[in-house]
N, C-alpha and C positions, 0 to 999 in steps of 0.2 A: 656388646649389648648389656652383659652386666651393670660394667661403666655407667653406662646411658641410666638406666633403673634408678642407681644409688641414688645420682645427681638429680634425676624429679622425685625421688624420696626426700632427699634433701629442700630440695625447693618446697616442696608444699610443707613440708616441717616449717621451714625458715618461714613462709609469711602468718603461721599460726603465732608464732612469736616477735613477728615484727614490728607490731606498733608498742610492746612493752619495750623490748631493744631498743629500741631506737629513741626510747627518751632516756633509758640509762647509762648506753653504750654508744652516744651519737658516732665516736671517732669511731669506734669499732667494727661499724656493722659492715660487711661483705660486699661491698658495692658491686664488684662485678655477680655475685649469687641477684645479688637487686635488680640490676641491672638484665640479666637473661633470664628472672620471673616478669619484668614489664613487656619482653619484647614475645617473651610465653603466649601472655594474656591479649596479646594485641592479636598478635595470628590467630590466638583463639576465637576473638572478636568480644573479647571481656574487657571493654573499652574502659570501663569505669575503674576497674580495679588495676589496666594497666596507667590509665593519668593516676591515681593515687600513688602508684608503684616511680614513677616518674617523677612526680614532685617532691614524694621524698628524696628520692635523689638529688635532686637540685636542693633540696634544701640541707643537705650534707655534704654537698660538692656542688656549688653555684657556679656551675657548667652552662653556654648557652645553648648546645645539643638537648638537656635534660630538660630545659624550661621552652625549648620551642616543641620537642615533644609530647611536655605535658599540656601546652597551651592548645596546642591541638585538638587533643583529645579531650580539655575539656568543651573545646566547640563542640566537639563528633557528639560528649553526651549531654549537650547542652547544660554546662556548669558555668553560666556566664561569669556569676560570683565571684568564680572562684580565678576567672582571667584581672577583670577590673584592679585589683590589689596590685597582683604583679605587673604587668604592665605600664599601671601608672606608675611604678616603681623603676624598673629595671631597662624602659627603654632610655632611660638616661642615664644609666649604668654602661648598657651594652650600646652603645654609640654607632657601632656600623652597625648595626639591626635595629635601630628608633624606626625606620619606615614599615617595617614589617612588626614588630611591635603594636606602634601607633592603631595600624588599619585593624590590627586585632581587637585591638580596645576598642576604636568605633563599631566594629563589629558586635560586639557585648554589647555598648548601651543600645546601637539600634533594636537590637533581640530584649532588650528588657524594657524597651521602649522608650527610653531616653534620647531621642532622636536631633530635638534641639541640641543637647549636649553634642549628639553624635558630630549633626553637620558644624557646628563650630569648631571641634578638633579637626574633621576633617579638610575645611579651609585652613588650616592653620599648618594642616600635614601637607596642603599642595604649595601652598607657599616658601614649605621650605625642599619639597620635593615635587619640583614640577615634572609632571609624568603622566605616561594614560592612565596608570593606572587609581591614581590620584584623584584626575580629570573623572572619569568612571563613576568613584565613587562618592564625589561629591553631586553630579549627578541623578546616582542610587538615591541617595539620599532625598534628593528633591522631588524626583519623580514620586516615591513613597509618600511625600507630604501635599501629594495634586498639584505641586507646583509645577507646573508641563513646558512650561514658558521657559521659566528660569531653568528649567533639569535640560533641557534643547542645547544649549552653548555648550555645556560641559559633556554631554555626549559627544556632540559634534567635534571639538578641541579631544576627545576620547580617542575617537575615530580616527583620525585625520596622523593622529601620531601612530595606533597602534593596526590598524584596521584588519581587525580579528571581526571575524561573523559576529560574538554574542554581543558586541558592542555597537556593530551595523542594525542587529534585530533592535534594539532598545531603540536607538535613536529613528528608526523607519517605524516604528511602532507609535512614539510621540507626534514624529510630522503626522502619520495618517488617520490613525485615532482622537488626536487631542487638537492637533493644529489645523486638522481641514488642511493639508498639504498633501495629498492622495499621489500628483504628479513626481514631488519633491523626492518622497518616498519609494516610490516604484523604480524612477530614476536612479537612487545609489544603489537598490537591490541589481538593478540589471548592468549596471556597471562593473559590480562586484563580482557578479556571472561571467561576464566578458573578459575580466583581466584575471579570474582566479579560476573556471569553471564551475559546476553544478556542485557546490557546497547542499548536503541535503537540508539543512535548517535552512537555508538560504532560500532555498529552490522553494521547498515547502510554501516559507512564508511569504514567496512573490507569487508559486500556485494560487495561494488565497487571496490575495489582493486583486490576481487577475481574474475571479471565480466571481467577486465580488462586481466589479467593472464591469461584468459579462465578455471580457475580453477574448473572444474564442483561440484569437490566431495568436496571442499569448500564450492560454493556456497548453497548447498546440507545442508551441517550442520549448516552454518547459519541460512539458511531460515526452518528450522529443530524446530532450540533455538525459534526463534522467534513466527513460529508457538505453540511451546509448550506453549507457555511464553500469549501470547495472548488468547490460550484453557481456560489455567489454570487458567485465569484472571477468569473466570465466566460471562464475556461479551459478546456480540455479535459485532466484530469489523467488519464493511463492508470490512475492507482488508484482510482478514483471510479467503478469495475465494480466491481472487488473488493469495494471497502466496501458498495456496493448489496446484493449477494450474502452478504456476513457479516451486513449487517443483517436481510434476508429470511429467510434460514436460523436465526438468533437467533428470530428472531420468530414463526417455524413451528414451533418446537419448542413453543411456548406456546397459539399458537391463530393460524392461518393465516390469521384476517381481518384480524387486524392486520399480515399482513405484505402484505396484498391493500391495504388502505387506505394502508401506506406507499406503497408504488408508485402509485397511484391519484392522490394527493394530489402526488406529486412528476413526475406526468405523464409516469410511466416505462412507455410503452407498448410489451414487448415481451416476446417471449416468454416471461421470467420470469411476467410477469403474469399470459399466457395459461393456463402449465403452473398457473400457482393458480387459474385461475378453472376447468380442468380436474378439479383435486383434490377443487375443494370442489364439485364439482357446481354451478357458475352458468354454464350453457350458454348461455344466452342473453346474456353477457356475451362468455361466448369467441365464442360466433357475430359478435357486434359487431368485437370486439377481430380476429380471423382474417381476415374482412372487410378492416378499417381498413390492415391489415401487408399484406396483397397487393396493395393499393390502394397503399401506401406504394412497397414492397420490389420488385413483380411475381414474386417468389418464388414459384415452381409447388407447390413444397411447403404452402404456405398455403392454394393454390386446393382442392389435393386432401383438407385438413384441411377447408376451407369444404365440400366437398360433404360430406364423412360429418358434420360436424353440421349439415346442413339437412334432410339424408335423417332424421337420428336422429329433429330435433325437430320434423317433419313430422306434424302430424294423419293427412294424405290426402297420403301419399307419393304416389300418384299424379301429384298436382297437381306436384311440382316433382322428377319422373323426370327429363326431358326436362333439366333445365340441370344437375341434379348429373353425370347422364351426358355432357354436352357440357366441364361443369370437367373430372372424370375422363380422357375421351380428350385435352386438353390441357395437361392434368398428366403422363401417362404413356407423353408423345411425348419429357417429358423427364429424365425420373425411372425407376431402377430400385428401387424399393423392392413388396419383397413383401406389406408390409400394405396399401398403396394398391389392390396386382394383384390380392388377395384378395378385397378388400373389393368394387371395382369387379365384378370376374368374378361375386359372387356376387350383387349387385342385378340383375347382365345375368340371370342363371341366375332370380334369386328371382321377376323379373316376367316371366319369358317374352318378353324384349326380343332375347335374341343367344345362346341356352344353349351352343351350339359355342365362339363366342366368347371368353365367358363363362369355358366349361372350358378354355380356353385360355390365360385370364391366371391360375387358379386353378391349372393345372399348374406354369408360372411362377414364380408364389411357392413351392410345393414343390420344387422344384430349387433354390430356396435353404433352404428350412425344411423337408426331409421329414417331421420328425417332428412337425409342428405338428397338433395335433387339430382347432384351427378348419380350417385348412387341407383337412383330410383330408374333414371333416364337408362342404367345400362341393362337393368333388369328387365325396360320394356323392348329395350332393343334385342337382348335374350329372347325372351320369349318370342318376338316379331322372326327371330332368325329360325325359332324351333315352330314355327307356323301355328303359333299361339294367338290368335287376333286377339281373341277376347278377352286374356289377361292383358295382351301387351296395350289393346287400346283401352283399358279400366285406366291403367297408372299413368301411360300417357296423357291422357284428356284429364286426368287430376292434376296434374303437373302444369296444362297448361293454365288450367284454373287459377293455377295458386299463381304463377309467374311470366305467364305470357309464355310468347314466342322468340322474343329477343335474341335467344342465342341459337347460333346460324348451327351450331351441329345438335341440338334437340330438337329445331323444325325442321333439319333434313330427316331425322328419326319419325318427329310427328307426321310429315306427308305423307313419309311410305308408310308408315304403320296405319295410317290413315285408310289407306287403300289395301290393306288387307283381306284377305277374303279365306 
């Protein structure tokens, strides 16, 4: 560890004295001390002071290692200046590095905006190096100039050799944005799905295309891949609700069992499921499912959903009084909700179990819902059971006022309370 100390004692010394050294002692100076201050400052992320650290190296020792290092870094800190010299210098120096060289250099005048320049060396770089990545960036180049027409062939010839995604998105981006080729476009995305899988950039940008189309039963198999893709990972990705939820809602818009059998099939048991198997009327499904989640979760909210569907789908309610009434009092030891205190107060009231009771979780819920009608209807039917005529036919005969009779279990309530005495 000492060791270690001296040696960045030494290094930060060494570059306080660096650039006097190095004009009077060029032969001299420590290359390798140079050399692991540049590689210091890179880890450090002190990008600028490692390209300076770099190019004097090369310009002490005109190494290709030292000069593709430093041409680097000055992209990273955008010193284009300081590439142009070298480059146009030294790729005809370093002969098996001219193509990597070359694309450097166009690189630099595009970013200084010399673009004309740029695409002419760049024709000049595929001509002698035909390749994608050549193809690419001749291109780049066009596209950048609204030339959409002309940048299309050189994507496409891009493509066709190298068929990596970022070069699929550019050229499916010209057809559908600039060419009016919307079909052309969607076509190579979904090709590229088929023979390589659910690439996320991929995916993404045919989601939009298909979002755009209104394409539903696209959008569907996308978000399908994607979901599988994410399952299968072994992850838990925060976005794999979302998607769950865009694919279910897609798929409701069309017909609701298929958004019941995606979740079904993907063993998503939870209350998305329930709220469908609520929609479509498959109660005996939710009975299961409501069941299964309170067993899971111990959620009192599940207990209290489990008793109004066993009461509903009850032959001979009689028979299972007794346990929906026992879920209910343990659900509403911890729960304030008013459709529970309703609903409970009115089974107490309807079987002649607790009518006091009864109107007392029914009042309950009215102190938060005054104007609810069921609400109102069970209070009159309270009171009608506690030989109340007179309140129960006040809210009654109000009730019909406001809403008629239409509903067949508030004018069975209205008749007999009718005939109160």
């Amino acid at each position: 560890m000492p060791g270690y100390s001296r040696l960045i004692i030494f290094i930060i010394s060494f570059l306080i004295t660096i650039n006097i050294y190095a004009k009077e002692n060029k032969g001299n100076i420590d290359q390798t001390s140079l050399m692991l201050l540049a590689i210091d400052y890179e880890n450090k992320e002190q990008f600028k002071k490692s390209k300076d650290a770099y190019l004097l190296l090369f310009k002490l020792d005109e190494k290709y290692e030292y000069l593709k290092h430093g041409l680097s870094l000055c992209l990273k800190t955008k010193d284009f200046d300081s590439i142009l010299p070298l480059t146009a210098k030294y790729k005809h120096i370093f002969k098996e590095h001219e193509e990597k060289l070359s694309r450097l250099e166009i690189m630099a005048l595009i970013n200084i905006g010399q673009k004309n320049l740029a695409l002419k060396f760049a024709y000049e770089l595929l001509e002698k190096f035909n390749n994608a990545d050549n193809y690419e960036t001749v291109a780049t180049i066009l596209y950048s100039q609204n030339k959409y027409k002309e940048s299309l062939k050189y994507f496409e010839s891009a493509y066709a050799s190298n068929k990596k995604a970022k070069t699929l998105l550019n050229l499916a981006n010209v057809l559908y944005t600039y060419m009016d080729n919307k079909k052309t476009a969607i076509s190579y995305l979904e090709t590229y799905i088929a023979l390589n899988g659910c690439s996320p950039i991929v995916c993404d940008r045919l989601l939009v295309y298909y979002q755009e189309d209104q394409n539903l039963d696209g959008m569907v198999s996308i978000l399908k891949k994607v979901y599988k893709k994410y399952k299968n990972n072994g992850k838990k990705y925060k976005s794999l609700d979302k998607i769950t939820n865009t694919i279910v809602d897609i798929l409701k818009l069309k017909d609701i069992n298929n958004a019941i059998k995606f979740l079904e099939e993907n063993k998503i048991l939870d209350i998305r499921l329930l709220t469908l198997y609520h929609q479509s009327k498959q109660y005996d499904k939710a009975l299961k499912l409501t069941r299964t989640l309170y067993l899971k979760t111990k959620d009192v909210n599940f207990l209290a959903q489990l008793a109004i569907l066993e009461y509903e789908m009850a032959e001979n309610k009689a028979d299972i009084l007794d346990t929906v009434i026992a879920n209910f009092t343990i659900a509403l030891e911890s729960i304030d909700s008013h459709t529970y205190q309703n609903y409970f107060g009115y089974i107490l009231i309807d079987h002649d179990v607790d009518v006091k009771k009864g109107i007392k979780f029914v009042k309950k819920a009215l102190e938060k819902e005054p104007n609810s009608i069921a609400y109102r209807d069970s209070l009159a039917w309270g009171y009608y059971k506690q030989h109340d005529c007179k309140k129960a036919k006040t809210i009654i005969e109000k009730l019909k006022d406001e809403i008629g009779l239409e509903d067949l279990e508030m004018k069975k309530h209205y008749d007999a309370i009718k005939e109160c005495k």
